[in-house]
MIZA-178895 format. One line per 5 residues: number of its first residue (from 1); their letters; for each residue z, y, x negated of N, C-alpha, C. Coordinates in steps of 0.1 Angstrom, whole numbers, plus 5000, padded with zeros to 4 digits. Layout:
N
NUM) a) Z Y X Z Y X Z Y X  ... $
This chain:
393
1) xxxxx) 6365 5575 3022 6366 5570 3008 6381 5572 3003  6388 5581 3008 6400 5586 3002 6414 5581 3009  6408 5573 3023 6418 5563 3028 6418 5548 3018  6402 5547 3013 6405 5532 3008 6409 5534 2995  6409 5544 2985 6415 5548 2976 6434 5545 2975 $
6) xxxxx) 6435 5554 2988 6453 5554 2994 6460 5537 2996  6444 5531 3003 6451 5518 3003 6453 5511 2990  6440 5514 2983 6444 5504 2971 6457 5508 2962  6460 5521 2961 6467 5526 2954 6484 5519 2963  6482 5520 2976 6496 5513 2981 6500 5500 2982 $
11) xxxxx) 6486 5493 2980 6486 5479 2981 6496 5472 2969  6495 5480 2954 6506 5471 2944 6517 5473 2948  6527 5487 2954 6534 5489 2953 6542 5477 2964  6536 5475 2975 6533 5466 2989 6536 5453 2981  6529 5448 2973 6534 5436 2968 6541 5432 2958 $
16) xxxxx) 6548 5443 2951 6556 5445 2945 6575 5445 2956  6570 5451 2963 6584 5448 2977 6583 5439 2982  6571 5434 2986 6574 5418 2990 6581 5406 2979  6582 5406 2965 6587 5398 2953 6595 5407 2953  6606 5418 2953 6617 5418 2955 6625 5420 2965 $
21) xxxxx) 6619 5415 2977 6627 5413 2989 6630 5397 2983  6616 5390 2981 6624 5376 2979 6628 5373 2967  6631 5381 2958 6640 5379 2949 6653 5382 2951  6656 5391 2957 6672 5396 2967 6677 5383 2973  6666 5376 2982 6669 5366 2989 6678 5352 2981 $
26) xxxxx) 6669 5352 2965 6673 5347 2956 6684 5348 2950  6687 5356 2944 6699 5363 2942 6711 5364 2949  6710 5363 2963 6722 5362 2978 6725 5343 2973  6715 5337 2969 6717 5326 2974 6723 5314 2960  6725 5327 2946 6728 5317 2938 6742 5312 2939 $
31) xxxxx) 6748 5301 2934 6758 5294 2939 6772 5303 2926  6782 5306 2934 6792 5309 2921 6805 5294 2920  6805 5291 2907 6809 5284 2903 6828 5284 2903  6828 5272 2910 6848 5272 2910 6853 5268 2897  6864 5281 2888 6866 5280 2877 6878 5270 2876 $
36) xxxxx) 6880 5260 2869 6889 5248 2866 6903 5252 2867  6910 5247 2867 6924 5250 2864 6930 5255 2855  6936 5265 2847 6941 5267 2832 6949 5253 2829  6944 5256 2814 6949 5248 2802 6962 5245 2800  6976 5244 2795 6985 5245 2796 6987 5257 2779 $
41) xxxxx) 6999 5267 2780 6992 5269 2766 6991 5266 2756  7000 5256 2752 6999 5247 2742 6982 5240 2736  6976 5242 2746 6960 5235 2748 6949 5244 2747  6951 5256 2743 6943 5264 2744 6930 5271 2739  6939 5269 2723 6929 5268 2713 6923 5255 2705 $
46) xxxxx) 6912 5256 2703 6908 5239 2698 6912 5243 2681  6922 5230 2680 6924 5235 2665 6911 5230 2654  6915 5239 2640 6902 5236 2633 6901 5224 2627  6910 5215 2623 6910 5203 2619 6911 5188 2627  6911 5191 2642 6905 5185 2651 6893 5176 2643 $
51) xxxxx) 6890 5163 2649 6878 5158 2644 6868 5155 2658  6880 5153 2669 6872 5149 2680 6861 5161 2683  6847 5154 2691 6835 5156 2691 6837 5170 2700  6836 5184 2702 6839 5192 2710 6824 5194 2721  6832 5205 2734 6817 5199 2743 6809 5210 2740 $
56) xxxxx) 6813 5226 2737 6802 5233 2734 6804 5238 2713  6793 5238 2713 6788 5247 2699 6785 5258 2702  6790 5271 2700 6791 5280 2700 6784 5288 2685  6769 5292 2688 6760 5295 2676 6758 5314 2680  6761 5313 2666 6758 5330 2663 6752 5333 2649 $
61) xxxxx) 6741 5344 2653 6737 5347 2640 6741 5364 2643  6742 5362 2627 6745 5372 2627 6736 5383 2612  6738 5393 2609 6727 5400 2601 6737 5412 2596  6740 5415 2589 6748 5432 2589 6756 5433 2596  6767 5426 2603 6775 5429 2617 6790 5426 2612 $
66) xxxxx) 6791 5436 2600 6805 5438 2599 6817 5440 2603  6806 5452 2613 6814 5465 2624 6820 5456 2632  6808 5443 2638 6812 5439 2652 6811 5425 2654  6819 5421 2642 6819 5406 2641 6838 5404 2645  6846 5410 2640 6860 5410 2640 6857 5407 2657 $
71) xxxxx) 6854 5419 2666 6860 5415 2676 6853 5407 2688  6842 5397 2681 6838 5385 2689 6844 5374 2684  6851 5374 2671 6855 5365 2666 6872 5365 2674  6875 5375 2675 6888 5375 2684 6887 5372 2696  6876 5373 2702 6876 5372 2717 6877 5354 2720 $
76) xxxxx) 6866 5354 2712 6865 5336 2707 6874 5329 2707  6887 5336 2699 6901 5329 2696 6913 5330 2711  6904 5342 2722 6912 5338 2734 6908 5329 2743  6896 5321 2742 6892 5314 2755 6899 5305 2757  6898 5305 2770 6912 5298 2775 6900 5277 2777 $
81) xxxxx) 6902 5272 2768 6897 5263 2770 6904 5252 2765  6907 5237 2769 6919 5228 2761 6916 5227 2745  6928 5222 2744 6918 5222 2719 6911 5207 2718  6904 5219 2712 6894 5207 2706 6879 5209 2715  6881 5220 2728 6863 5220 2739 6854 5223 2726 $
86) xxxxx) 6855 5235 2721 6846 5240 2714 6847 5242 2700  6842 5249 2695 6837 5251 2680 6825 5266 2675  6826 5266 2663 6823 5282 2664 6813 5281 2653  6800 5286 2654 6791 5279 2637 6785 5293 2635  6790 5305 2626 6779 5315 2624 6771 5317 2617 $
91) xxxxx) 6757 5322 2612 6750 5315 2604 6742 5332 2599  6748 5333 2587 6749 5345 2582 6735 5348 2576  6726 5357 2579 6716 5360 2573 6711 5368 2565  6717 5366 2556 6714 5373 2545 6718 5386 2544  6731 5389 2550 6736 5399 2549 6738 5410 2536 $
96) xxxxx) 6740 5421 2536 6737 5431 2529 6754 5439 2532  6759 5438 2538 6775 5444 2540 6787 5436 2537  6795 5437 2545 6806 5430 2542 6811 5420 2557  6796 5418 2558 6800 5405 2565 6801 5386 2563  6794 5386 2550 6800 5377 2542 6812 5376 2540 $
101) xxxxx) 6820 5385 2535 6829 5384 2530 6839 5381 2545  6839 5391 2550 6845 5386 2562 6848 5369 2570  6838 5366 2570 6831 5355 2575 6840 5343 2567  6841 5345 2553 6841 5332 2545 6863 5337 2546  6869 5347 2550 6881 5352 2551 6885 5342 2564 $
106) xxxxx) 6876 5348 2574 6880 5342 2589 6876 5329 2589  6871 5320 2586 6869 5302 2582 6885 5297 2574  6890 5306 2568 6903 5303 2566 6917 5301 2575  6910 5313 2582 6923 5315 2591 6920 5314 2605  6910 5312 2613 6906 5309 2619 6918 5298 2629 $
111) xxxxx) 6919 5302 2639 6929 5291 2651 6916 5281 2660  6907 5281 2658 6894 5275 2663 6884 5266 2648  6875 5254 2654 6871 5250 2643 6861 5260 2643  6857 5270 2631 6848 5277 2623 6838 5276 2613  6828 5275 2613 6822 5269 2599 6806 5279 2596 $
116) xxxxx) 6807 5288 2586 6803 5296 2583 6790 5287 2578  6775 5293 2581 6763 5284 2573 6754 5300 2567  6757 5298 2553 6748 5312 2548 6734 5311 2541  6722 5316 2553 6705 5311 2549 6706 5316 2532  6714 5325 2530 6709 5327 2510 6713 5315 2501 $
121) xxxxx) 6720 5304 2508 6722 5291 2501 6712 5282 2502  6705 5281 2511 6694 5273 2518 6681 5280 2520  6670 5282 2508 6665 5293 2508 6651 5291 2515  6651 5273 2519 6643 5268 2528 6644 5269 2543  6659 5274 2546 6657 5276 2559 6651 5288 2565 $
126) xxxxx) 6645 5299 2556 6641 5310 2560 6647 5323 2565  6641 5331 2568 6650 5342 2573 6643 5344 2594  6657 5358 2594 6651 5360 2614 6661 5351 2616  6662 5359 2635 6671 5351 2641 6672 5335 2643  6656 5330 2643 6653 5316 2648 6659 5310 2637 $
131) xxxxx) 6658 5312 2628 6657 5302 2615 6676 5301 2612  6683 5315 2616 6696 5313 2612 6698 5306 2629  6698 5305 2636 6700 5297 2650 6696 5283 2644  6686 5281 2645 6681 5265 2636 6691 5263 2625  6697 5270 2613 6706 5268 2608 6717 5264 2614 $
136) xxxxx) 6721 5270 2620 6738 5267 2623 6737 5253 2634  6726 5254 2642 6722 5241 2654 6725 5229 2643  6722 5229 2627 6719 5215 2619 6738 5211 2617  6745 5223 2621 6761 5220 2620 6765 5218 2635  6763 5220 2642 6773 5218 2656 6770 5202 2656 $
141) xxxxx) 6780 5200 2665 6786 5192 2667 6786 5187 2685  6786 5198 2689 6787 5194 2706 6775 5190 2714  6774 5186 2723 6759 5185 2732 6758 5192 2737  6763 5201 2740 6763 5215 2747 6760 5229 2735  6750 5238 2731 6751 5248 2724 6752 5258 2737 $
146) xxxxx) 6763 5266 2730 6760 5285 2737 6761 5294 2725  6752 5302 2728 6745 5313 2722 6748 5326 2723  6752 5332 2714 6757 5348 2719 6753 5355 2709  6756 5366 2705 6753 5380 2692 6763 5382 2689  6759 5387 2677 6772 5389 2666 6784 5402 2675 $
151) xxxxx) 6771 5413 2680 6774 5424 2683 6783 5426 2700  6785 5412 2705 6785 5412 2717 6801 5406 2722  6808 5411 2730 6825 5409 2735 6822 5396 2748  6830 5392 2745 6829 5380 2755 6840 5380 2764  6849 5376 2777 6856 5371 2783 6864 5361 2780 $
156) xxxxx) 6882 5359 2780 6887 5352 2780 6883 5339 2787  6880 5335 2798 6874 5323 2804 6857 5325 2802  6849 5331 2791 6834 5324 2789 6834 5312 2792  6838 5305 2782 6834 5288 2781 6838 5280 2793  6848 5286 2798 6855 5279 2809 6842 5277 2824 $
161) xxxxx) 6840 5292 2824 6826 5293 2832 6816 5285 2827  6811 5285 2824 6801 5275 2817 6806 5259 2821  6819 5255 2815 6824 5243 2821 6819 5239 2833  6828 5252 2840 6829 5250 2855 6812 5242 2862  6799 5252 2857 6788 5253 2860 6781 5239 2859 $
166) xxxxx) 6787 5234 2846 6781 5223 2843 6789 5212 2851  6801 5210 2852 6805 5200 2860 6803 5201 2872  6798 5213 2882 6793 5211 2893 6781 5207 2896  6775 5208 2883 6762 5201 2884 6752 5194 2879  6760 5185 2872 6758 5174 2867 6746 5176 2853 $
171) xxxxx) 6744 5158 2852 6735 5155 2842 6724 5160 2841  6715 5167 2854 6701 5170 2853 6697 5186 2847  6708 5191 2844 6709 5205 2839 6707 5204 2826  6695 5214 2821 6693 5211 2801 6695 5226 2799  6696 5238 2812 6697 5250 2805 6699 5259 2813 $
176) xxxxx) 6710 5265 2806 6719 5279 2818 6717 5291 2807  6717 5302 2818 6714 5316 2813 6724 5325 2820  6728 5332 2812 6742 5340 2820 6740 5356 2817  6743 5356 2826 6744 5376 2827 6750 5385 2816  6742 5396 2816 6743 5403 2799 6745 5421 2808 $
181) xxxxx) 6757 5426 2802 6757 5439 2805 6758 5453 2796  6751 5460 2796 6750 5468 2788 6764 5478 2788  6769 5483 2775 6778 5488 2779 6779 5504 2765  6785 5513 2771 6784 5524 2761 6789 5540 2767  6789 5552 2760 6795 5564 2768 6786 5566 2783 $
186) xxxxx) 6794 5572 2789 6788 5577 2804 6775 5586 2800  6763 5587 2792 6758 5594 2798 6741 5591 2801  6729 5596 2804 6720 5596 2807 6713 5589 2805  6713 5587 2792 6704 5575 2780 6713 5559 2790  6722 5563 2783 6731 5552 2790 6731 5546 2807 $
191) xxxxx) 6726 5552 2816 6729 5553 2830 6718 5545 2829  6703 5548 2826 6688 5550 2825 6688 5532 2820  6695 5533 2808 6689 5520 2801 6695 5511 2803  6710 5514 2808 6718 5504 2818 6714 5497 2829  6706 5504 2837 6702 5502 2850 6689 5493 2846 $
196) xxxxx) 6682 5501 2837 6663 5489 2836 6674 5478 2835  6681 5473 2821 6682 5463 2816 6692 5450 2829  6698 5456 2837 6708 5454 2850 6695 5446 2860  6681 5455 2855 6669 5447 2868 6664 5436 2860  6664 5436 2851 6658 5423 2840 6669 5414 2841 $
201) xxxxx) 6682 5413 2841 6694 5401 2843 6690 5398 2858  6689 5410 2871 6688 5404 2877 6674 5394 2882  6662 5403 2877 6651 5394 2881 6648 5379 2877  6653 5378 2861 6657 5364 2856 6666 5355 2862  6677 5358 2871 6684 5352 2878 6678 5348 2889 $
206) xxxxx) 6671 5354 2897 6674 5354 2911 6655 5345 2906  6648 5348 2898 6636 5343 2894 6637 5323 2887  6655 5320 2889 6654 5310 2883 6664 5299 2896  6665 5310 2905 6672 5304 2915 6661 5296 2925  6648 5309 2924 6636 5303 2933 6629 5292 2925 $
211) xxxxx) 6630 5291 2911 6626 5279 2912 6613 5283 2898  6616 5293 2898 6602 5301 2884 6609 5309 2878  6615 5303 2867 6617 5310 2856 6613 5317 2849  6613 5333 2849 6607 5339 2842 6614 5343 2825  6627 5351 2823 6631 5355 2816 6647 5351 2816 $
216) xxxxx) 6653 5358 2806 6666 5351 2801 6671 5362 2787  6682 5362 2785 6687 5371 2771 6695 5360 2762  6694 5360 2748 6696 5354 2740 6711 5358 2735  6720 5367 2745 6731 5370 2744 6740 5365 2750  6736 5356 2759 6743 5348 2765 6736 5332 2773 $
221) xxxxx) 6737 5325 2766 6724 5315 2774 6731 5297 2766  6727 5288 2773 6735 5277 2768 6722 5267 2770  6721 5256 2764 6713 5244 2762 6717 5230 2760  6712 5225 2764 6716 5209 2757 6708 5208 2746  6713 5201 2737 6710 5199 2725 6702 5191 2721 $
226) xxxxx) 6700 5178 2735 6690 5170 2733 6676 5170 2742  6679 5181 2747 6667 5189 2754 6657 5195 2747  6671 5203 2741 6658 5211 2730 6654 5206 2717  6657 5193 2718 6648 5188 2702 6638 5179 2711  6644 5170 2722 6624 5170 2732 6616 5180 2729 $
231) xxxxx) 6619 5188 2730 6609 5203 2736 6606 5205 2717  6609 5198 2707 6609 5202 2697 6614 5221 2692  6622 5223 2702 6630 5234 2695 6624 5246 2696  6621 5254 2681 6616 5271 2684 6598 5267 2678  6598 5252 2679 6585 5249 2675 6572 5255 2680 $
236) xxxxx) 6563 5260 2677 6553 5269 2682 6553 5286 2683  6565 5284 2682 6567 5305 2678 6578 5308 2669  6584 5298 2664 6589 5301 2650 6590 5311 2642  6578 5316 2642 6571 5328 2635 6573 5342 2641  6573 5339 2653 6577 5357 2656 6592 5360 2658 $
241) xxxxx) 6593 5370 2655 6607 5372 2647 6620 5375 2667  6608 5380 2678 6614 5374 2692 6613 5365 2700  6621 5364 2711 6615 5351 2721 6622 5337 2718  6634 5338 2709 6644 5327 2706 6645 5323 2719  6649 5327 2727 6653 5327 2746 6643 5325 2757 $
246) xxxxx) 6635 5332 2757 6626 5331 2767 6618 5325 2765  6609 5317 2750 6601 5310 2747 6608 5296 2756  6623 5293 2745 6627 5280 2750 6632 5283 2767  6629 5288 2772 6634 5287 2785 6625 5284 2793  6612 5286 2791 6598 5284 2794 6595 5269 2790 $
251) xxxxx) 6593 5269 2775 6594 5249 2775 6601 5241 2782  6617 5248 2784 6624 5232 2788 6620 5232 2803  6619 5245 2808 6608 5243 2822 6598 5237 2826  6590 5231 2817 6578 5231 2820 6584 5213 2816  6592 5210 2807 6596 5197 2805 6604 5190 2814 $
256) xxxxx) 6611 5201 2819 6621 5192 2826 6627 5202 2837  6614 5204 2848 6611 5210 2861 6629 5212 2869  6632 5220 2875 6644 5220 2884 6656 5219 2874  6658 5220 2858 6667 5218 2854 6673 5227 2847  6671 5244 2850 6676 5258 2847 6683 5263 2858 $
261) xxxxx) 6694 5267 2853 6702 5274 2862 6711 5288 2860  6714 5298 2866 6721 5310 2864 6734 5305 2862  6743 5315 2852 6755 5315 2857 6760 5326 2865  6761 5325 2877 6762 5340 2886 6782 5337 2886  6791 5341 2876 6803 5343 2879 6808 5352 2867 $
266) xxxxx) 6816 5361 2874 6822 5374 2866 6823 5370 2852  6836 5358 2853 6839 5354 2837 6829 5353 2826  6819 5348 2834 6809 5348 2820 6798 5359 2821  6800 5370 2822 6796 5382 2813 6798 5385 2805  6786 5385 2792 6788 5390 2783 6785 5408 2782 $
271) xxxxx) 6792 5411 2773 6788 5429 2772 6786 5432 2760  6775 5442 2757 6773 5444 2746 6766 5459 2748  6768 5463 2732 6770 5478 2737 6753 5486 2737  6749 5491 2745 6734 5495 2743 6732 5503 2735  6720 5502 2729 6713 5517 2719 6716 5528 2719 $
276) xxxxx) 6717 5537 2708 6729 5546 2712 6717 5559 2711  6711 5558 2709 6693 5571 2709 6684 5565 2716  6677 5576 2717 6661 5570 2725 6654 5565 2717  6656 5569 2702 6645 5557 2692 6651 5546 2692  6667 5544 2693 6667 5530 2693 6667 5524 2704 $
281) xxxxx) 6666 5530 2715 6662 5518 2726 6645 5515 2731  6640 5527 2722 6626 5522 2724 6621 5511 2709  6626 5510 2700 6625 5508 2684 6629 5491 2696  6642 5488 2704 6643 5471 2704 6636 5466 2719  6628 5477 2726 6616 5476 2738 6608 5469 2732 $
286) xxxxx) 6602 5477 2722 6588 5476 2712 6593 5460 2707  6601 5460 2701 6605 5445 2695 6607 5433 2706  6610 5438 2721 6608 5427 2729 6593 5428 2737  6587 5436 2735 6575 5436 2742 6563 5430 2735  6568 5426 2721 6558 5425 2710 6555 5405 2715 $
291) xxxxx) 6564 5398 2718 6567 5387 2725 6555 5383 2737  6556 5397 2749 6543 5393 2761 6534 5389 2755  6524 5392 2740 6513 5386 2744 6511 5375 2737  6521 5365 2734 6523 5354 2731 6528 5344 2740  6528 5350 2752 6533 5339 2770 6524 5334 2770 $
296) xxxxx) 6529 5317 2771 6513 5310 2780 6525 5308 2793  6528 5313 2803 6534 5312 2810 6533 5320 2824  6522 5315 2834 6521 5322 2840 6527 5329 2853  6536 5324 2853 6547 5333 2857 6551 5344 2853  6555 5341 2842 6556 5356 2838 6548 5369 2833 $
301) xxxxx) 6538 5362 2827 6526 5372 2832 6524 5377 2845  6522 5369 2855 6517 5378 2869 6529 5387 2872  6541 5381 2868 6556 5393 2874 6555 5405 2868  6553 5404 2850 6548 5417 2840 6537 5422 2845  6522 5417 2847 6513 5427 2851 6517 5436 2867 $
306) xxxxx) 6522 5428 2877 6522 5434 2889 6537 5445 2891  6545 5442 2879 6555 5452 2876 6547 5466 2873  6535 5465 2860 6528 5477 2852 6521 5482 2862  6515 5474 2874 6509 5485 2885 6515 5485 2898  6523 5482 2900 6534 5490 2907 6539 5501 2907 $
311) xxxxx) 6539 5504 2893 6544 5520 2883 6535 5525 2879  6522 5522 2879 6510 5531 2874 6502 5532 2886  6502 5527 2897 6494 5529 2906 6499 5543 2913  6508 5544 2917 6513 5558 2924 6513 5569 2911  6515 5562 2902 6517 5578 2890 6506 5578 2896 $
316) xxxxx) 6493 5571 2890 6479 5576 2891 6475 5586 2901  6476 5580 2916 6480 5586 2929 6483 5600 2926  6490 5599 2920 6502 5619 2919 6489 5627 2908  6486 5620 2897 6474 5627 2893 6467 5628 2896  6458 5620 2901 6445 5621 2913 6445 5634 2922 $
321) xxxxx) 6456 5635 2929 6457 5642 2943 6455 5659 2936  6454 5656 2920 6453 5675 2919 6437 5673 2920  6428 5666 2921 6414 5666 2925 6413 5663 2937  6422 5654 2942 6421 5645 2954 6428 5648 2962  6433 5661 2969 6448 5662 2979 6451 5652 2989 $
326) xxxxx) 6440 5645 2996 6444 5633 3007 6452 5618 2997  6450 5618 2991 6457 5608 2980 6474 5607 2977  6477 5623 2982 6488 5626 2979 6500 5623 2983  6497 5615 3000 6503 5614 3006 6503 5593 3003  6494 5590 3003 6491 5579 3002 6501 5574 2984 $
331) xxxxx) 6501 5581 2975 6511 5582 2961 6525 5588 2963  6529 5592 2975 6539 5593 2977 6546 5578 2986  6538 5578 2994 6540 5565 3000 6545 5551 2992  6537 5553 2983 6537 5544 2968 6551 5542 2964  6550 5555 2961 6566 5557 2951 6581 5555 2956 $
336) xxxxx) 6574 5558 2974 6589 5556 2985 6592 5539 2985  6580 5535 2984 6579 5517 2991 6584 5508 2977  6583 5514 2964 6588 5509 2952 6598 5509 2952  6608 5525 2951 6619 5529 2950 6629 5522 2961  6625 5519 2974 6633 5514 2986 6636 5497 2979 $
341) xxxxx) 6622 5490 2975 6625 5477 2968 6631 5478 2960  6632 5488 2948 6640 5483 2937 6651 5485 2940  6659 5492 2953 6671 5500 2955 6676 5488 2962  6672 5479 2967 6676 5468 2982 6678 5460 2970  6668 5456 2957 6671 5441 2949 6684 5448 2942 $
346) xxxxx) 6685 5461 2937 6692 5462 2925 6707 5466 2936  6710 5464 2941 6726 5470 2947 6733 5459 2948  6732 5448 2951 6736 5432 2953 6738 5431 2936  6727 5437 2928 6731 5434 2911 6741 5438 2908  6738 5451 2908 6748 5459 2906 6763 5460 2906 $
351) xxxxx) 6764 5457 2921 6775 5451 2925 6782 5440 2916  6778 5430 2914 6785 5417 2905 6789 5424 2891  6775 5433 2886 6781 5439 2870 6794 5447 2871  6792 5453 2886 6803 5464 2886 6800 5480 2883  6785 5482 2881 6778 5492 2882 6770 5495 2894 $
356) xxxxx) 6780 5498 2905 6768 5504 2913 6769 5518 2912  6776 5524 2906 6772 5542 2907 6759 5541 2894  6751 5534 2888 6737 5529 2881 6730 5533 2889  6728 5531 2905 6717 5530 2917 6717 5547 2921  6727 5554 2914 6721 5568 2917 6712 5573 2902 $
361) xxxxx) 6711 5564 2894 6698 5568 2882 6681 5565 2893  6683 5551 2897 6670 5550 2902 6659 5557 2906  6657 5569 2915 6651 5577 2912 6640 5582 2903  6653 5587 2891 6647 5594 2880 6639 5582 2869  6644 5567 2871 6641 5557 2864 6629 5557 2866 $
366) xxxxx) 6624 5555 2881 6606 5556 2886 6601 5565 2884  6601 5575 2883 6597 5587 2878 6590 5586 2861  6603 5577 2854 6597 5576 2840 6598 5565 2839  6593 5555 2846 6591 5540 2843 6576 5539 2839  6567 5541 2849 6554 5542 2843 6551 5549 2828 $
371) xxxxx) 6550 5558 2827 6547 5560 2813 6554 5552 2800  6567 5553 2800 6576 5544 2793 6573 5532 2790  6567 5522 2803 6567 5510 2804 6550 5510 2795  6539 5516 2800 6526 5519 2795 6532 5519 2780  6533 5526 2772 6537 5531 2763 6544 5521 2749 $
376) xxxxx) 6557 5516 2758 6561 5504 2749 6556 5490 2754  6542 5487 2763 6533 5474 2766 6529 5477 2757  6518 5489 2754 6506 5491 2747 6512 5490 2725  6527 5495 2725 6531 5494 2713 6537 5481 2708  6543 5473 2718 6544 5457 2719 6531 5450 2716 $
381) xxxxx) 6519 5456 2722 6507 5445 2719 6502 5450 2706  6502 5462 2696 6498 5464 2687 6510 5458 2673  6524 5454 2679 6532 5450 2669 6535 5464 2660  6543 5457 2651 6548 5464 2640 6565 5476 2644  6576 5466 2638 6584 5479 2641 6596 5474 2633 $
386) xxxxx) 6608 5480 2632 6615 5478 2621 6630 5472 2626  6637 5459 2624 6649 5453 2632 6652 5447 2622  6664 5451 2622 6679 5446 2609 6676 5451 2597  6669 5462 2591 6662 5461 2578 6654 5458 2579  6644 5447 2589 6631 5445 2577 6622 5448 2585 $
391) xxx) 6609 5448 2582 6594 5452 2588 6586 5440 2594  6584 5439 2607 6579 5430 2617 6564 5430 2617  6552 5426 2623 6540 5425 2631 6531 5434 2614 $
């Protein structure tokens, strides 16, 4: 009895290494994009009184981000892209600091076209990230939207990467997702939550190269513009305050099959700084997990459930074996065949972020993945938690 126990208990872990061997595979095989020629510098920045039509809109909301609005707005003003590619639309939500004021300062002086849209003037557009995103989308101008956070530093060649991506591949493309890296002091919290968030960029990548899109971050991600009003937009989950990103990444999928793609090239990393406590990195889990049980997307469901028992089958295993000692060996087995998969998918990641000293947390990550993950599923499906000020679920 206590061999078929061992097996069942090794069996998730077993097919949890088989979907990240072939997500590795995925991952080896996404294409990196040849970045264009520079601009001359006279060409560099798109001036603001340009009228011609630019190719990306560049949408940011933003909420209270006084702190860390200056220096995305500066990064913005380095891309090295000819004048007139882009444009910059932030769409201020109802701020409570001094980022209004900011905001309506830098529309002045601004070396880029800038145009500030504030939801407290338009009291119909609502509040939440979607509705200020829907806001600022009713001002761009480009056919191309990219998407970033107020809170988040960008690369002098972003847009350029992006370019690049799209002119290699043509008209059938309605939607690119680009790599998001955590960034903050060296220590534990930091290593731990660097590394999960490092397997989520990669499993969304290498999960969109095979052809099943599962996931995506709303910190870095681009769209066509007449994709997403087919797909009718944030239509159908409007309402929950997450899933700006992964909802629409899922529709334009299912609309327009083969037409998502990674951006796997350095330049376009975005970085943004992680949670700086354990309540706040569990406080914005809880607020992305609150999202799962609103997937009709079976994809990503079967990847989330066979993730949760991957990690709970061997814990179980380890507690069992204080009644069960033949089990013991069978939950170690578990834990060796998980940790070898997540160490083979995540080193190839790692590598591109530029974090592989991350791959010496893994370990201790499996160790407290299970509980952690149990913990903020089970607080994600009951809702309720507190982001930007206000009170969710």
């Amino acid at each position: 009895m206590s061999s078929a126990w061992g097996l069942l208990l090794l069996a998730f872990p077993a097919l949890y290494a088989g979907q990240m061997l072939r997500l590795r595979r995925a991952w080896q095989h996404l294409p990196v994009p040849e970045l264009p020629a520079l601009p001359a510098a006279s060409d560099t920045l798109a001036a603001p009184e340009s009228a011609a039509t630019p190719r990306f809109s560049v949408l940011v909301a933003a909420r209270n981000e006084a702190a860390n609005l200056p220096q995305l707005l500066a990064d913005l003003a380095r891309q090295r892209l000819p004048g007139g590619q882009f444009e910059v639309v932030v769409a201020d939500d109802h701020s409570t600091d001094e980022t209004t004021a900011l905001l309506t300062a830098a529309a002045d002086t601004a070396a880029y076209h800038l145009r500030v849209v504030r939801l407290a003037e338009t009291p119909e557009a609502g509040v939440g990230k979607k509705a200020a995103l829907q806001a600022a989308l009713q001002h761009a101008r480009a056919p191309w939207v990219v998407c970033t956070d107020a809170d988040c530093r960008v690369g002098p060649d972003w847009l350029r990467a992006y370019a690049a991506l799209l002119d290699e591949a043509g008209p059938d493309v309605h939607f690119v997702s680009g790599p998001v890296l955590l960034t903050g002091p060296a220590t534990l919290l930091q290593g731990l939550s660097g590394l999960e968030f490092a397997g989520l960029v990669g499993t969304g990548a290498a999960g969109i190269a095979a052809g099943t899109p599962t996931m995506c971050n709303g910190a870095n991600l681009a769209y066509r513009r007449t994709a997403f009003e087919s797909v009718a937009g944030y239509a159908g989950n409007a309402h929950l305050p997450s899933g700006d990103d992964e909802f629409l990444l899922h529709k334009l999928h299912a609309a327009f099959p083969g037409s998502i793609r990674f951006l796997k090239h350095p330049a376009a990393l975005v970085r943004t700084a992680g949670p700086p406590t354990l309540a706040a990195l569990l406080r914005q889990r809880v607020r992305w997990a609150s999202k799962w049980r609103h997937y009709r997307h079976p994809p990503s469901q079967r990847l989330a459930v066979l993730v949760l028992l991957a990690n709970l089958a061997p814990m179980a295993g380890l507690v069992a074996s204080v009644w069960q000692p033949a089990l013991l060996p069978w939950a170690a087995a578990g834990l060796g065949l998980k940790l070898a998969a997540d160490c083979w998918f995540l080193a190839p990641v790692l590598q591109f972020l530029g974090r592989r000293r991350w791959l010496g947390y893994a370990p201790l990550l499996q160790l407290a993945y299970a509980p952690y993950a149990l913990l903020v599923g089970l607080a994600g499906l009951r809702g309720g938690y507190e982001w930007k000020g206000r009170r969710a679920g």
